[in-house]
FINU-982844 format. One record per residue: residue in one letter; x, y, z of N, C-alpha, C, O in turn. Coordinates in steps of 0.2 Angstrom, whole numbers, plus 5000, padded with zeros to 4 digits. Layout:
% residues N
aXYZXYZXYZXYZ
...
This chain:
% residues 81
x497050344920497050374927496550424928496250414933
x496350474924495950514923495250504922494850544925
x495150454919494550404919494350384925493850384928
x494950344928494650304933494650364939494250354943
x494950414940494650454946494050484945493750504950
x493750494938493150534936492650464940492450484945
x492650434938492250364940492150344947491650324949
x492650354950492750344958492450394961492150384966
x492350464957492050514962491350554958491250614958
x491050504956490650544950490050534955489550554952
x489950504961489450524966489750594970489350614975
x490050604970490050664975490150754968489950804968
x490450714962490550764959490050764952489750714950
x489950814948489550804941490450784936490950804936
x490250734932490550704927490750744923491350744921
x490450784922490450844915491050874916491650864914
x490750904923491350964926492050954927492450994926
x492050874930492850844928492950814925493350774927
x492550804918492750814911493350884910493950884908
x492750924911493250954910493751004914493951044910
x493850994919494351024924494950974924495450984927
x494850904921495350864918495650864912496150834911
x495250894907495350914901495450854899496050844897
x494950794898494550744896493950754892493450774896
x493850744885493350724882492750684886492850634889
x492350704886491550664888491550594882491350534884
x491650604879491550564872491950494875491750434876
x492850534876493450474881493050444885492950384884
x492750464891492550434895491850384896491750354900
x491450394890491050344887491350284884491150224885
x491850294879492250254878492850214885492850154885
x493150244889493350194894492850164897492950114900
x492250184897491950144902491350094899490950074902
x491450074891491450004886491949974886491749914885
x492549994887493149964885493349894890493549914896
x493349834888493449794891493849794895494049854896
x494249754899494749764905495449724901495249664898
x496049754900496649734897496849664900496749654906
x497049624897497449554898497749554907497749514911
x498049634909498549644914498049664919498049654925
x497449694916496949694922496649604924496649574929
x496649614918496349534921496749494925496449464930
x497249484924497749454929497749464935497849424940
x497849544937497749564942497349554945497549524950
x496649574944496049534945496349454950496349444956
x496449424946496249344948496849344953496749304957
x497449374953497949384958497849394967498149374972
x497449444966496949504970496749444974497049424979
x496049414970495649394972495849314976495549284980
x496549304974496749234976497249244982497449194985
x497449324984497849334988497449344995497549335001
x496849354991496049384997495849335000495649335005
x495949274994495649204999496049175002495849155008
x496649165001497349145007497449165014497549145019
x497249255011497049285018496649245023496749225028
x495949245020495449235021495449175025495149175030
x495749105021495649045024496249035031496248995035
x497049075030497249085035497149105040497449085045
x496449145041496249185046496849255047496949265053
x497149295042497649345041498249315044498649365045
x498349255045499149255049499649245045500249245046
x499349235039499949235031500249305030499949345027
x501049305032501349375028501349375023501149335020
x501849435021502049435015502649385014502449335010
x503049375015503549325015503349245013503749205010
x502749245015502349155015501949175009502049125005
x501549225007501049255005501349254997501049244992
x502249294997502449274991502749224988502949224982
x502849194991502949104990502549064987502749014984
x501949084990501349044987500949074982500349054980
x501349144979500949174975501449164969501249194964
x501949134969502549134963502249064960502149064954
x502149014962501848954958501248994957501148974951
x500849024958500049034956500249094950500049084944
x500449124951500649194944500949144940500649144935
x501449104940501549084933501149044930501049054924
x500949004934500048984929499549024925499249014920
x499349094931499249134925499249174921498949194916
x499949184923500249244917500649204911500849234907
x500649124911500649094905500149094900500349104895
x499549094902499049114897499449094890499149114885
């Protein structure tokens, strides 16, 4: 969590400085930012991005109620992996 707010704001702030005003390693943060993205990110990822097109090809008229219906057959296909 700490990692990723350093990352999100490392254009307006110096990295170093919330390094260390987070009391985060520099060294950590070299490290998360090689570290591949976890099985759970990944998923999400492709969940996101599949909810983004339904939006998309709906033209936004898909709630949530339609939105998680059609998103329960698609998550078990990936989260079977």
């Amino acid at each position: 969590m700490r990692f990723r707010f350093i990352e999100e704001h490392r254009d307006a702030f110096c990295a170093q400085r919330m390094c260390d005003v987070l009391d985060v390693s520099s060294r950590g943060l070299r490290a998360f930012r090689s570290r591949p993205a976890s099985p759970r990110q990944r998923t999400d990822m492709v969940v996101l991005a599949h909810i983004k097109e339904q939006s998309r090809f709906s033209l936004g008229s898909y709630g949530r109620p339609r939105m998680t219906e059609e998103l329960k057959g698609h998550c078990q296909l990936v989260c079977a992996y």
